[in-house]
C-alpha positions as CSV (number, residue, x, y, z in Angstrom):
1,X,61.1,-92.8,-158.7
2,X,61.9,-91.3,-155.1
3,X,61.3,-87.2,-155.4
4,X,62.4,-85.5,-152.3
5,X,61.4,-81.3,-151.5
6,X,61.2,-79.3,-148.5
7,X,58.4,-76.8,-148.5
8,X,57.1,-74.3,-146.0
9,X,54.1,-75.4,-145.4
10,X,51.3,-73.6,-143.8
11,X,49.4,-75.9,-140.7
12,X,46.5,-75.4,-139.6
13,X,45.8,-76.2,-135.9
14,X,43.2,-78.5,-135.2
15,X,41.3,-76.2,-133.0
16,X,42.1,-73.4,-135.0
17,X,39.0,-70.7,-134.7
18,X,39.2,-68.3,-132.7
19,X,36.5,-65.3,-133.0
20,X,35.2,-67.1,-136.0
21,X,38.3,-66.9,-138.1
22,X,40.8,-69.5,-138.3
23,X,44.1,-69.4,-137.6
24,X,47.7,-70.5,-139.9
25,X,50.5,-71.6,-137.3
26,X,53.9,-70.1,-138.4
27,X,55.0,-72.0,-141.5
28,X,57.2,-74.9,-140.9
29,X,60.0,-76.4,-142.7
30,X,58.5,-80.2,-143.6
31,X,60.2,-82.8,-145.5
32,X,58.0,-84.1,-147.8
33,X,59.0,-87.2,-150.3
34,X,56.8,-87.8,-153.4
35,X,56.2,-91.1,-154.4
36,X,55.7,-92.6,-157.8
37,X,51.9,-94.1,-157.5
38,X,52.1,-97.7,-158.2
39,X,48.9,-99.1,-158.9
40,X,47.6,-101.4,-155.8
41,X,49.0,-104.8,-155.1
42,X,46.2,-106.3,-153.5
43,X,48.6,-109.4,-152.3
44,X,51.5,-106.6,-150.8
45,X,51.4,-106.8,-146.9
46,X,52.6,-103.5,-144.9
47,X,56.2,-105.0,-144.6
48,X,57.0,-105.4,-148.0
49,X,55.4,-101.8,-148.8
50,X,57.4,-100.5,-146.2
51,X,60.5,-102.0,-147.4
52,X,59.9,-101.2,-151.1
53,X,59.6,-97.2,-150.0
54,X,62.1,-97.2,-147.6
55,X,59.4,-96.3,-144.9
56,X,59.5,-97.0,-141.3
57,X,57.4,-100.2,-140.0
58,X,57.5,-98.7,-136.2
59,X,53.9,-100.2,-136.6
60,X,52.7,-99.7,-133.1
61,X,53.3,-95.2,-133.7
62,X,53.5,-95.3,-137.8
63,X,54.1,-92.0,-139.2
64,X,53.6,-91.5,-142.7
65,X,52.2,-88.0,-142.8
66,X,52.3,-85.6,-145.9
67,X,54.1,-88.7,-147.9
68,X,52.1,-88.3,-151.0
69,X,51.7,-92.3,-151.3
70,X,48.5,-92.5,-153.6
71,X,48.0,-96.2,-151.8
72,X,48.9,-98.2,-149.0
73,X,48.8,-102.0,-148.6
74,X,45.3,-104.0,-149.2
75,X,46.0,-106.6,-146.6
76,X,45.6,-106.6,-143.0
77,X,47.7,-103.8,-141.1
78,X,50.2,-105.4,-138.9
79,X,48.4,-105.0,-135.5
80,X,45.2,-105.3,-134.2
81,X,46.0,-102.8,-131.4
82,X,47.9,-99.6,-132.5
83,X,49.1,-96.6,-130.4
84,X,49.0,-94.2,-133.5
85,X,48.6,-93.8,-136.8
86,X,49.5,-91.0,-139.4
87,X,48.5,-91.3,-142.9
88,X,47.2,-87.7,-143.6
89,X,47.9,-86.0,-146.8
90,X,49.0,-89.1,-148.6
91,X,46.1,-89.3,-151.3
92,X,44.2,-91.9,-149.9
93,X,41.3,-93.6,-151.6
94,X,40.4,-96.1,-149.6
95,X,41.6,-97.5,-146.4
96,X,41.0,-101.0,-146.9
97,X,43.8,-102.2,-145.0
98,X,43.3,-100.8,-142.0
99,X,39.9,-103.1,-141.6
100,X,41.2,-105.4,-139.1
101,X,42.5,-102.6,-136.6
102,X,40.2,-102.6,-132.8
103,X,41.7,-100.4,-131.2
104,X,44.0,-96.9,-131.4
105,X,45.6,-96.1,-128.2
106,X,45.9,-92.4,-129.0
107,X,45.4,-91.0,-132.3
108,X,44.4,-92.0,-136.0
109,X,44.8,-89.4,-138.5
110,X,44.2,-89.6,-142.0
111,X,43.4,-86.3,-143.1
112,X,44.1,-84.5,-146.3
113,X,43.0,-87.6,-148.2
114,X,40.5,-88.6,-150.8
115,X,38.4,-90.3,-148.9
116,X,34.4,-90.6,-149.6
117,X,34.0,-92.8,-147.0
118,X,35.1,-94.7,-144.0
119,X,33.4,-97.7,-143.6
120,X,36.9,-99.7,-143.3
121,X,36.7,-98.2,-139.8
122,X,33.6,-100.2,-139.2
123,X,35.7,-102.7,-136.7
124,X,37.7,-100.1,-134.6
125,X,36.0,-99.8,-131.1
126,X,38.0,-98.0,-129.2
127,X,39.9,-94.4,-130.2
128,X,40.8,-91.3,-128.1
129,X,41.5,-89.1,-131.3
130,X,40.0,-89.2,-134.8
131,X,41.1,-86.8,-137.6
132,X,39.4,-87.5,-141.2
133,X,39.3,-83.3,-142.2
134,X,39.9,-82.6,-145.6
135,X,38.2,-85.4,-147.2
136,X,35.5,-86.2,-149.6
137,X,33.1,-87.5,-147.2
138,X,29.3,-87.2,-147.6
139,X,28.7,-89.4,-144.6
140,X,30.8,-90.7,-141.4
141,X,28.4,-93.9,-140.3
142,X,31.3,-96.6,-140.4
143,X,32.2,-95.0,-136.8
144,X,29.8,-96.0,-135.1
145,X,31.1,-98.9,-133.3
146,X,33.9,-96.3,-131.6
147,X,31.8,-95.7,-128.5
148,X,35.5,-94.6,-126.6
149,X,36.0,-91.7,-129.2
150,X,37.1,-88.4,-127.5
151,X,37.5,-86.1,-130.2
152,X,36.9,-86.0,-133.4
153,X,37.6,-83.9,-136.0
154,X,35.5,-84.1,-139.3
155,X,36.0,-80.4,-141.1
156,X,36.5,-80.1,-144.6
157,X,33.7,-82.2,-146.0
158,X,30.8,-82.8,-147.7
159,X,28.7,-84.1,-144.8
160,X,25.0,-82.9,-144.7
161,X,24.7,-85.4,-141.2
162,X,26.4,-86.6,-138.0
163,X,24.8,-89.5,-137.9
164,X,27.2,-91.8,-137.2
165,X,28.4,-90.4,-133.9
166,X,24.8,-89.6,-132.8
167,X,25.3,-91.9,-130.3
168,X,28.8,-92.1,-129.0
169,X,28.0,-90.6,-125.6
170,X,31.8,-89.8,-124.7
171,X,32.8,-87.5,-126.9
172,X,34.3,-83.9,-126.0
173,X,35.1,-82.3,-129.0
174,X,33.4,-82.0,-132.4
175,X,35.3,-79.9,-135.1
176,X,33.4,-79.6,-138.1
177,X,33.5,-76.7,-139.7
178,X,33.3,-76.2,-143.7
179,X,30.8,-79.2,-144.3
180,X,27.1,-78.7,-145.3
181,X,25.2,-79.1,-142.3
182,X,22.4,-77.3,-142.1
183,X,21.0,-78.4,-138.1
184,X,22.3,-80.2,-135.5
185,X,19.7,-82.5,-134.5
186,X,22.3,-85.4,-134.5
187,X,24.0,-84.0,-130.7
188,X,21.0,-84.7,-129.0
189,X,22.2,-87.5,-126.9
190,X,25.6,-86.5,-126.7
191,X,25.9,-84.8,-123.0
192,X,29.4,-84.3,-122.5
193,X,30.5,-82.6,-125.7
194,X,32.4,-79.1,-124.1
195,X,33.6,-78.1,-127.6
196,X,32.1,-77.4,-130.7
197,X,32.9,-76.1,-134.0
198,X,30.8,-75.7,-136.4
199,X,31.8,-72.4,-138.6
200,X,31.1,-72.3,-142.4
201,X,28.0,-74.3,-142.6
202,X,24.4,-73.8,-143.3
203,X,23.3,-73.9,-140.5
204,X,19.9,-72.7,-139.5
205,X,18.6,-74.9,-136.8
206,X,20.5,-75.8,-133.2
207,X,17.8,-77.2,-131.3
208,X,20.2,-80.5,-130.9
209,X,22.1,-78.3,-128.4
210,X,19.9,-77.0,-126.3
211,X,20.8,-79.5,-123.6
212,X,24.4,-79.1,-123.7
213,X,25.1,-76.8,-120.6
214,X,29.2,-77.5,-120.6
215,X,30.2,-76.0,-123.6
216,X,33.4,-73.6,-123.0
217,X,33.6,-73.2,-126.8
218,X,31.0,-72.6,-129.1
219,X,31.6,-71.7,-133.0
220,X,29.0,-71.3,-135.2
221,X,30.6,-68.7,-137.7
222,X,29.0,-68.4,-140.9
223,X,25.9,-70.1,-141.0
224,X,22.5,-69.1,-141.6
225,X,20.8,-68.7,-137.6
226,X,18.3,-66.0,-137.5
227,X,17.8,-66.9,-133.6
228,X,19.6,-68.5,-130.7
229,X,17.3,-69.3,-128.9
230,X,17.9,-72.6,-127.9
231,X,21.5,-71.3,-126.3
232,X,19.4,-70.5,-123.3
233,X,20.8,-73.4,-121.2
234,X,24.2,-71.9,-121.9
235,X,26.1,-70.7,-118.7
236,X,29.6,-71.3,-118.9
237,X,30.9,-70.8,-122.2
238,X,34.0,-69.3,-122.5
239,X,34.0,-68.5,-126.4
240,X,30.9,-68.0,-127.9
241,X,31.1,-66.9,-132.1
242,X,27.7,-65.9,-133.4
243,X,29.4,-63.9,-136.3
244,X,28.4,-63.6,-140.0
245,X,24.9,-65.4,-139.5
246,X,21.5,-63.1,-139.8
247,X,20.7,-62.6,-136.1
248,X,17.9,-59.8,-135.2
249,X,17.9,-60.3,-131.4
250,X,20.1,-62.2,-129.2
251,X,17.1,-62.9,-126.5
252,X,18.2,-66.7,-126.1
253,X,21.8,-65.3,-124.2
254,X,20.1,-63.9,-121.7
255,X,21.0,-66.7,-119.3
256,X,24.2,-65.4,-120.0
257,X,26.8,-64.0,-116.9
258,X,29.9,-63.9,-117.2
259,X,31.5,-65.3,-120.8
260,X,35.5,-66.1,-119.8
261,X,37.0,-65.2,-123.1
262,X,35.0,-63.5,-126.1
263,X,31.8,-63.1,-127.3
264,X,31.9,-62.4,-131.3
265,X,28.5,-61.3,-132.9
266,X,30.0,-58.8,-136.1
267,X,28.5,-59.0,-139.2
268,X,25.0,-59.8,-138.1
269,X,21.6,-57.6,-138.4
270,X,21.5,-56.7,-134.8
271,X,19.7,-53.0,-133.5
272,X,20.4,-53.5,-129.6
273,X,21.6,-56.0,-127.5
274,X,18.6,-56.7,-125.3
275,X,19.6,-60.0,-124.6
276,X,23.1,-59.3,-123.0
277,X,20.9,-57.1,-119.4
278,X,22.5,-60.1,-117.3
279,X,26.0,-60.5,-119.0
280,X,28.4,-59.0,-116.5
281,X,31.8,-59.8,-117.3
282,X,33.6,-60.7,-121.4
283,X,37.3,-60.4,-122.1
284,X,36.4,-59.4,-125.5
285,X,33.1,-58.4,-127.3
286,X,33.0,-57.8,-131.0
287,X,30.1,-56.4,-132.2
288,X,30.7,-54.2,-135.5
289,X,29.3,-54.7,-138.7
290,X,25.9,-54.4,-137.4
291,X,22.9,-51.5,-137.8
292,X,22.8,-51.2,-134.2
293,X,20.9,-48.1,-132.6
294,X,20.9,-49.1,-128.8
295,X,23.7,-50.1,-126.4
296,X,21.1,-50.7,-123.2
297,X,21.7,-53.8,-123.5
298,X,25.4,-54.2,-122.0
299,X,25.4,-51.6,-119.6
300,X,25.9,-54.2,-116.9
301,X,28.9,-55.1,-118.6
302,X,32.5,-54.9,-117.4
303,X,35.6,-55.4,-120.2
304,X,38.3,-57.2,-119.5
305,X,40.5,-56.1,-122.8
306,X,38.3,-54.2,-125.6
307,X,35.0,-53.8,-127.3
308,X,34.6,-53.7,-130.6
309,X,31.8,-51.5,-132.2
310,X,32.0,-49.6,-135.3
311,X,33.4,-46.3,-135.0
312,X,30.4,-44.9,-137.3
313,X,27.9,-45.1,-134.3
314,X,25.7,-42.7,-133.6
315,X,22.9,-44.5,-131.9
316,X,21.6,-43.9,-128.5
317,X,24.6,-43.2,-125.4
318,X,24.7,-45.4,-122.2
319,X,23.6,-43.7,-118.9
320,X,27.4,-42.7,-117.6
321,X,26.4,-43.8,-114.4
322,X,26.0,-47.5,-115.4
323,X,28.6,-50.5,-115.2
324,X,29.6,-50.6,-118.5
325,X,30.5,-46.3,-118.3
326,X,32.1,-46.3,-114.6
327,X,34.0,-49.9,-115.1
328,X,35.4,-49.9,-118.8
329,X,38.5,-47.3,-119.3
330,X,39.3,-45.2,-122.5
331,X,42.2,-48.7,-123.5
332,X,39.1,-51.1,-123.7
333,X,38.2,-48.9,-126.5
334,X,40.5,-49.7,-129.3
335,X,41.8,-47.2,-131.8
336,X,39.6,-47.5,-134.8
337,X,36.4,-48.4,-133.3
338,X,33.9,-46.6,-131.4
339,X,36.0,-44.5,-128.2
340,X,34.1,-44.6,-125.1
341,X,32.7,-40.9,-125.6
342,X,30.7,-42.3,-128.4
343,X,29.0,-44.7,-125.9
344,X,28.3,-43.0,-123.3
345,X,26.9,-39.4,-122.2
């Protein structure tokens, strides 16, 4: 039996971090339809599903997202060659019938699922975009034929590896946040990744990045990184979220000039910021929630909007005739948190 609801339903962006924290979208008004879940008909092609649930069969941009279907067909999807494909939140087990697909002109999305693996997507070679968040995956290997593969997003999981894109060479952007990854020693190859999110791991090993001298976005929120050392290549990241690990030093930023959006280190164990002496410019910085004692270490550095330091400091001032004292005004102090007095003498 057909069940129709609307429900607000909150979306989360696929790139939404920012400064370690995601980000909900304004809720939406989205039709959903609940369907009753017939067990599988292993001899039902696409059509006649389609048909029986009053779905569409646009099978070239198919779009069958939040649906609720519990299955879809067994036999071979309709074309080898799709542009797009939306099956997220549908309660997918498997994915059987999407074997035969080679290619995705745009994007696949099957998200919010039940997945525990995707080896169905053994055959598919070429793919811009790749959503499979919100799964029950504990590995991704059937993707490693999809050497095209732009972007992927993999968050939500139960993945302890990446090695199934360890060597797909072209891809840009790696979400993968909430898994349990605890290094990154699968990136090594991959030279032209620019963003990475990694939040809400375990984290404590990034040696697989060092190399990776493009990144604009960095996120490794919530992990366990008592050093960044290996960041030391970085020189033109734009975001850069070091929050809520157990950092004592920040030594491996001190290739680090100019950071064209926000640096976020709160919630770590830091006592000065040694490692900033060459950082000159930051939108943002966010630094409470940390036992610091000395400031020496950004007095090079010009705000473009605030700085955010507890407003229980009472370590050592900055020399008022540095950068940071002459540059920054009394607004890049925000109410709340440490006023500019506090800082400097």
């Amino acid at each position: 039996m057909l069940k129709s609801s609307i429900i607000s339903i909150i979306i989360i962006s696929l790139f939404g971090i920012s400064n370690g924290e995601y980000i909900a979208r304004v809720p939406l008004e989205v039709n959903t339809v609940s369907f009753s879940k017939d067990k599988t008909n292993p001899n039902e092609t696409w059509e006649d599903f389609a048909t029986k649930k009053s779905l569409s069969n646009n099978w070239d941009f198919l779009d069958w997202q939040y649906l609720y279907l519990g299955n879809v067909p067994q036999k071979p999807y309709p074309l080898t060659n799709p542009n797009y494909i939306a099956l997220n939140d549908s309660d997918l087990k498997n994915i059987n019938g999407l074997s035969n697909i080679e290619s995705i002109g745009s994007f696949l999305v099957l998200s919010g699922n039940q997945l525990t693996n995707v080896d169905s997507l053994s055959n598919l070679k070429n793919a811009n975009r790749l959503s499979i968040s919100d799964n029950q995956l504990t590995n991704i290997n059937g993707l490693s034929n999809l050497l095209s593969l732009n972007e992927i997003y993999i968050g939500f999981n139960r993945l302890t590896n990446l090695n199934g894109i360890s060597h797909l060479t072209n891809i840009n952007t790696i979400s993968a946040g909430y898994n349990n990854l605890t290094n990154l020693n699968d990136l090594s190859n991959l030279n032209n990744t620019s963003y990475l999110e990694f939040g809400y791991n375990q984290i404590s090993n990034i040696d697989g990045i060092s190399h990776l001298t493009n990144l604009y976005y960095l996120g490794l929120e919530n992990n366990q990184l008592s050093n960044v050392g290996s960041l030391n290549n970085l020189s033109s990241v734009s975001i850069l979220n070091l929050n809520d690990n157990q950092l004592l030093n920040v030594n491996g930023l001190s290739n680090l000039t100019n950071i064209g959006d926000s640096l976020n280190l709160r919630n770590n164990q830091l006592t000065n910021l040694d490692g900033l002496n060459n950082l000159m410019n930051v939108e943002y910085i966010y630094l409470e929630g940390n036992p610091l004692s000395n400031l020496d270490g950004i007095s090079n550095l010009k705000l473009g909007y605030s700085i955010y330091i507890d407003s229980t400091y009472n370590g050592k001032k900055i020399n008022a005739f540095t950068r940071f004292c002459t540059l920054n005004a009394d607004e890049n102090f925000p109410a709340g948190y440490a006023q500019k007095s506090q800082l400097c003498e």
